[in-house]
C-alpha positions in Angstrom: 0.0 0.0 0.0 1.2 3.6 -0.3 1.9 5.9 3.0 2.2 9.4 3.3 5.2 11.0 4.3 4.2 10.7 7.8 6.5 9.3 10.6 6.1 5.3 10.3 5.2 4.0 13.5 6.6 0.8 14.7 4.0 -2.2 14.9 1.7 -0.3 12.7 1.6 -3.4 9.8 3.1 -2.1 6.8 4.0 1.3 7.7 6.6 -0.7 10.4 7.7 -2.8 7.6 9.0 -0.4 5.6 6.7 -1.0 2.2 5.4 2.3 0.1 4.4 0.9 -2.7 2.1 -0.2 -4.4 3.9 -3.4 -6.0 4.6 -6.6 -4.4 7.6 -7.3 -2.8 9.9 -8.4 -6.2 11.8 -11.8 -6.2 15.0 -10.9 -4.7 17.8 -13.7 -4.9 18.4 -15.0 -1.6 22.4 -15.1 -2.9 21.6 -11.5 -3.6 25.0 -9.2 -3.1 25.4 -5.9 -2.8 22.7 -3.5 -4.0 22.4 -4.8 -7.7 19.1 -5.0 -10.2 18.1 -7.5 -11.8 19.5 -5.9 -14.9 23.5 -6.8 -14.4 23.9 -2.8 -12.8 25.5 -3.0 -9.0 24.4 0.6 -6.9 27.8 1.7 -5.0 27.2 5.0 -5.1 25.1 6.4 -2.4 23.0 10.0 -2.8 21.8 11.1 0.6 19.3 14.0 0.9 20.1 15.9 4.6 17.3 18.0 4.0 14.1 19.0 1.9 14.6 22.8 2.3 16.8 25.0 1.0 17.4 29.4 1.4 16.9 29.6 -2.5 14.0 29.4 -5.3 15.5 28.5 -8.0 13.0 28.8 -10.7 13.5 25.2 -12.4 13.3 23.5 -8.9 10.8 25.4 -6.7 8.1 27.4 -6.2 9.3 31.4 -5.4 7.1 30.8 -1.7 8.7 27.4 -1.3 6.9 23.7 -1.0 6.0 22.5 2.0 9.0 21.4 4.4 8.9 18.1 6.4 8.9 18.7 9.7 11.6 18.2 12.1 10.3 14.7 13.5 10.2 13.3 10.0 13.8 13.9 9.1 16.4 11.4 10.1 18.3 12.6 13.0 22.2 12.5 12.7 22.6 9.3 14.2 20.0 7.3 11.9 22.1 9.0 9.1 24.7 7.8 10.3 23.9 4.3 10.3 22.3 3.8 7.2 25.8 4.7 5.8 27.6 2.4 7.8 25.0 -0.3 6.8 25.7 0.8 3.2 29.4 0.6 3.0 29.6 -2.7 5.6 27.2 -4.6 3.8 25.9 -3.8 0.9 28.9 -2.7 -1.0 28.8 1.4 -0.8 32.2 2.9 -2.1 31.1 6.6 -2.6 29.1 9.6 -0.3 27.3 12.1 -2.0 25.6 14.6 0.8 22.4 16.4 -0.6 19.4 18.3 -0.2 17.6 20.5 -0.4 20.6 22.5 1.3 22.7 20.7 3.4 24.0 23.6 4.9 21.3 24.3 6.6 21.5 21.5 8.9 23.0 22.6 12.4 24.8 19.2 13.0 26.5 18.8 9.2 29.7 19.2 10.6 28.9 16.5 12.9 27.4 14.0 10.6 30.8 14.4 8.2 32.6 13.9 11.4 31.0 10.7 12.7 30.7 9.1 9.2 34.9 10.3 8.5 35.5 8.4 12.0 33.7 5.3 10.9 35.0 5.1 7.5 38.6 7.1 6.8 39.1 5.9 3.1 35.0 6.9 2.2 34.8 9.8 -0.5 32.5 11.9 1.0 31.5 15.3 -0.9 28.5 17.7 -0.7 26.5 19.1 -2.9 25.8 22.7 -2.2 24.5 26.2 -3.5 27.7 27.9 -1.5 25.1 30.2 0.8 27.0 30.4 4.2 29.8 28.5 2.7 32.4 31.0 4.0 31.7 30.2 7.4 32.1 26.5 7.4 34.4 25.4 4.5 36.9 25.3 6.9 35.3 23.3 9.9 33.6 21.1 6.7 37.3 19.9 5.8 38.7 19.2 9.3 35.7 17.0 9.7 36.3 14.9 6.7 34.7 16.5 4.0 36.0 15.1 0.3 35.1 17.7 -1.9 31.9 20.0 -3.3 29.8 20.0 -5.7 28.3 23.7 -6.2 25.5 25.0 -8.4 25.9 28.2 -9.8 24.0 29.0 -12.9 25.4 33.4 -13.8 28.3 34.4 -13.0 26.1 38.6 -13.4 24.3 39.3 -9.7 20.9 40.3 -12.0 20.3 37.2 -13.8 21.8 35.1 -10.3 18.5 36.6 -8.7 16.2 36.0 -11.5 16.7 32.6 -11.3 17.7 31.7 -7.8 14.6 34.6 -6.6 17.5 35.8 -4.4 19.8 38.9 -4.4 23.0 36.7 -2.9 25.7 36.2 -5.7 28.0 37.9 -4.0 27.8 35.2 -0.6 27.7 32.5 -2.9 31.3 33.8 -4.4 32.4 34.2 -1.0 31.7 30.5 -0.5 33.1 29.4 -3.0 36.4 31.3 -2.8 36.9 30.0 0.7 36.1 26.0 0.0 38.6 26.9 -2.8 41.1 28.8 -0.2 40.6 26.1 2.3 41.5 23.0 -0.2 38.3 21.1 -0.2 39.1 19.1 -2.9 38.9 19.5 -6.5 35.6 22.3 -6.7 33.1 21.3 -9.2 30.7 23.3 -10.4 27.2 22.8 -11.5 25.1 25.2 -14.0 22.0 24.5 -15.6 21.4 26.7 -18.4 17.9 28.0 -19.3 16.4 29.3 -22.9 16.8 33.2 -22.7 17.6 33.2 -19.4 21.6 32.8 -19.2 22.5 30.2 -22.0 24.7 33.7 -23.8 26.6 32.6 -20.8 28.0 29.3 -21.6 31.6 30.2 -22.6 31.6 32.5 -19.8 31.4 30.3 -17.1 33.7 27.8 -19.0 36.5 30.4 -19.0 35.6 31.1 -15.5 35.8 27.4 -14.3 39.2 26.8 -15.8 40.8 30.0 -15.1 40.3 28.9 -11.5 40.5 25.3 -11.5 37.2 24.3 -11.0 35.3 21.6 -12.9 32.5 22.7 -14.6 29.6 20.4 -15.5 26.7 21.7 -17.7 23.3 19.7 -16.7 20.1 19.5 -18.9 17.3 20.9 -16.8 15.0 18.0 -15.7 11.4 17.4 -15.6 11.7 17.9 -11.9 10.3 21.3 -11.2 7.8 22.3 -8.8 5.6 24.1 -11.0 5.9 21.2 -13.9 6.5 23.9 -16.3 9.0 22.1 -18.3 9.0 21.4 -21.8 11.3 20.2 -23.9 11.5 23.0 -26.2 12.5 24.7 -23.4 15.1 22.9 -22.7 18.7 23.5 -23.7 20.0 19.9 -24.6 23.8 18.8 -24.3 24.0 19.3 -28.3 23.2 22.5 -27.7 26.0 23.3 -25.4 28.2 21.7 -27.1 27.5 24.4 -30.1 27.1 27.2 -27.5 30.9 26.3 -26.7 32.2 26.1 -30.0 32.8 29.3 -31.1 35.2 29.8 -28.2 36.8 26.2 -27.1 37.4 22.8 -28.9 35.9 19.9 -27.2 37.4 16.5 -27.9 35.9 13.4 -25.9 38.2 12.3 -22.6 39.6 9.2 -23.3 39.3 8.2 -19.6 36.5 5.9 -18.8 33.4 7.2 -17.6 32.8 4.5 -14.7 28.6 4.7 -14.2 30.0 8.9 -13.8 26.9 11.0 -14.6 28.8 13.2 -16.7 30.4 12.9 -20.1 34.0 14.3 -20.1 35.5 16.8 -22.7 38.9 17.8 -23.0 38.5 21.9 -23.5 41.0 23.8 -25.6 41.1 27.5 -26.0 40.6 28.8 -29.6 43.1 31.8 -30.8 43.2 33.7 -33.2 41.6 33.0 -36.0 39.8 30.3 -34.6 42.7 28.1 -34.2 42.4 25.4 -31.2 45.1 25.7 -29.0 47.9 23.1 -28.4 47.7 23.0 -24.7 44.5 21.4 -22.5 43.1 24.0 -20.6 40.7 21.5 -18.6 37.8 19.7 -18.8 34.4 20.3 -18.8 31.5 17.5 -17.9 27.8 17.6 -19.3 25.4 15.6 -17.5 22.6 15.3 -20.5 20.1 12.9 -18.4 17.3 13.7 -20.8 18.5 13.6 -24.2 21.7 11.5 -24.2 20.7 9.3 -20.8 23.1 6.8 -19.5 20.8 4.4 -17.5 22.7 1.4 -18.8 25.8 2.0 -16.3 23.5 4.1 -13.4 25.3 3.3 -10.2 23.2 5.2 -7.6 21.2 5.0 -5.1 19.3 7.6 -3.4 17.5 7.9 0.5 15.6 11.2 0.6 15.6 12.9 4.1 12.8 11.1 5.4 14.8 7.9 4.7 13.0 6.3 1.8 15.2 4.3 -1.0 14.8 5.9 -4.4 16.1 3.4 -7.4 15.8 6.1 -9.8 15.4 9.7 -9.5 12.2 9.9 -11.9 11.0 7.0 -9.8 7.2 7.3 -8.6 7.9 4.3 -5.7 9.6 4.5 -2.5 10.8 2.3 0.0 10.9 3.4 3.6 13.9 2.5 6.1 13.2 5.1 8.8 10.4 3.1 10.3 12.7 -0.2 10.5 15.3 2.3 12.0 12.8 3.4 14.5 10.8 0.4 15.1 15.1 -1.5 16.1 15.0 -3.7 13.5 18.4 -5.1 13.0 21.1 -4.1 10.2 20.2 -7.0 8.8 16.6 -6.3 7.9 17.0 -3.0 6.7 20.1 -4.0 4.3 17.9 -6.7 2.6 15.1 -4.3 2.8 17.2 -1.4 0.7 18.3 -4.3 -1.4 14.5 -5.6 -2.3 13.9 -1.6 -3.5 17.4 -2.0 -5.4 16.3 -4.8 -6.9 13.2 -3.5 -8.5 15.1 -0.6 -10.3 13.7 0.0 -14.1 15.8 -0.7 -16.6 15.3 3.0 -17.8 14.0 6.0 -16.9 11.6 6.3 -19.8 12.8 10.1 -20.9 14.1 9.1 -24.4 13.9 10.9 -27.4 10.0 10.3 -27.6 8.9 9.1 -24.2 8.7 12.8 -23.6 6.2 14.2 -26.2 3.6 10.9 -25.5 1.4 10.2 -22.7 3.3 7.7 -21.6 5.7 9.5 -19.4 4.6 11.1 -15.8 6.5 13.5 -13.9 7.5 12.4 -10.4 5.5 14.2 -7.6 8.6 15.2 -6.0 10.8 18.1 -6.9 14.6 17.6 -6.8 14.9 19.5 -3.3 12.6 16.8 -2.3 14.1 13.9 -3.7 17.8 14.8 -3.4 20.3 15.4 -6.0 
């Protein structure tokens, strides 16, 4: 049966068990390792949502008055977090932390969390995806902890078109963040930018030259069918062809010839054109697009996502979830709740249905949940 995303409580029949959704419980192997599908793919990278809420709006994932924010008693607490990591890496084969939200940096006890899950596992990659808001004051505490690296999304480099599509006046303290994460030596800084249609896709080359003058990764992502408001459309949409061309002009791609490895993002090796439109001879970096719509790579996926209520997700588009909170709550032992995140594992779908014409049928349904919801 489905539940709402109310707090299971233990004893109640299903909602102790763990089940929301509407299937049956799929054949899982009893030999089962690890947190494979029944497709040949193996999950060992773990995306965990901290949080639903976040101090921006951005227009392609919220609502400008925000959604409606779980309350305090149906968020995992640190410790539960905690666990459910350690039960991911001891048994079930997790090799790689991705903290999410929302905004994790709204969490009080962040620094804590990275602390208690560095102390558990020293050799875990652990990074954080962030928007860089308050960064300044906690990149360094956010290292000493254990912190990897950070993901940051930052879609104009220009303060006006920041605030028209975050709905926040705050460029500059999202610089500031990122400066100090940078000044601190959290890793190798990548950056995130999703470029909309009229919006800030002039700014492409912009931000490229910005990323590599400084080091920093950029990755270019197709917006997703994941906003509040389900005003996307395809049209709207700036694919990963596009960016490509949007690039040209300035820098010569050519593909990285190191394997991609289930990574979300397709490498390029960028070179700077000169005059003339001569590519240079030297690499100047790279830069990743992440083209989950139009070029998808479901065939190597190697995630697995919990949202901050602690529910499995197989797939981000995925309209089933599987709670662990309640077994958490209820004491079941790490046992259970490992086979329990394998069964939802198990029942992944081979695809995510947004090919090139799953999109203009009926066929394909947007999720419910918005990615602050789910979890990046």
């Amino acid at each position: 049966m489905k539940i709402s995303l109310g707090l299971p409580l233990p004893g109640a029949g299903a909602l102790a068990s763990g089940v929301s959704s509407s299937r049956a419980t799929p054949l899982v192997p009893a030999s089962l390792v690890g947190l494979a599908d029944k497709y040949g793919r193996r999950a060992t990278d773990m995306r965990l949502s901290l949080t639903d809420k976040c101090n921006l709006r951005c227009t392609y994932c919220m609502p400008a008055d925000g959604l409606d924010w779980l309350t305090k008693q149906h968020v995992m607490t640190g410790n539960e977090i905690v666990r459910l990591v350690r039960i991911g890496v001891e048994q079930l084969g997790i090799r790689e932390l991705r903290l999410t939200g929302g905004e994790p940096l709204v969490r009080a006890d962040l620094v804590n969390i990275i602390r208690a899950i560095r102390t558990s596992h020293a050799d875990l990659p652990i990074s954080l995806t962030t928007n860089a808001l308050g960064l300044e004051k906690k990149a360094q505490a956010l290292k000493d902890a254990g912190l990897t690296r950070i993901n940051v999304s930052l879609d104009s480099l220009h303060p006006d078109t920041f605030a028209q599509l975050t709905r926040r006046p705050v460029l500059n303290r999202v610089m500031a963040g990122v400066e100090e994460a940078d000044r601190v030596g959290l890793g190798l800084i990548k950056i995130n930018a999703v470029l909309m249609r009229g919006v800030n896709d002039n700014e492409a080359p912009q931000l490229l030259d910005w990323a590599l003058t400084r080091g920093f990764e950029l990755r270019f992502i197709e917006q997703m069918p994941l906003d509040a408001d389900h005003g996307w459309t395809r049209k709207g949409m700036i694919s990963a062809a596009e960016i490509r061309q949007l690039l040209e002009p300035d820098f010569v791609l050519t593909p990285d010839r190191r394997q991609r490895e289930g990574a979300p993002a397709e490498r390029w090796e960028v070179r700077r054109r000169g005059a003339g439109g001569a590519p240079g001879v030297k690499v100047a970096g790279t830069v990743g697009i992440i083209a989950s719509v139009t070029e998808p790579f479901c065939s190597d996926c190697r995630r697995t996502r919990i949202t901050a209520e602690g529910k499995v997700r197989s797939c981000l588009f995925s309209h089933e979830e599987t709670d662990l909170l309640g077994l958490l709550r209820a004491e079941a032992d790490d046992g259970v709740i490992a086979r329990r995140w394998q069964e939802a594992m198990w029942g992944k779908p081979k695809a995510h249905g947004m090919d090139n014409t799953g999109l203009d049928s009926a066929d394909y349904v947007q999720p419910e949940r918005t990615m602050s919801a789910i979890g990046g």
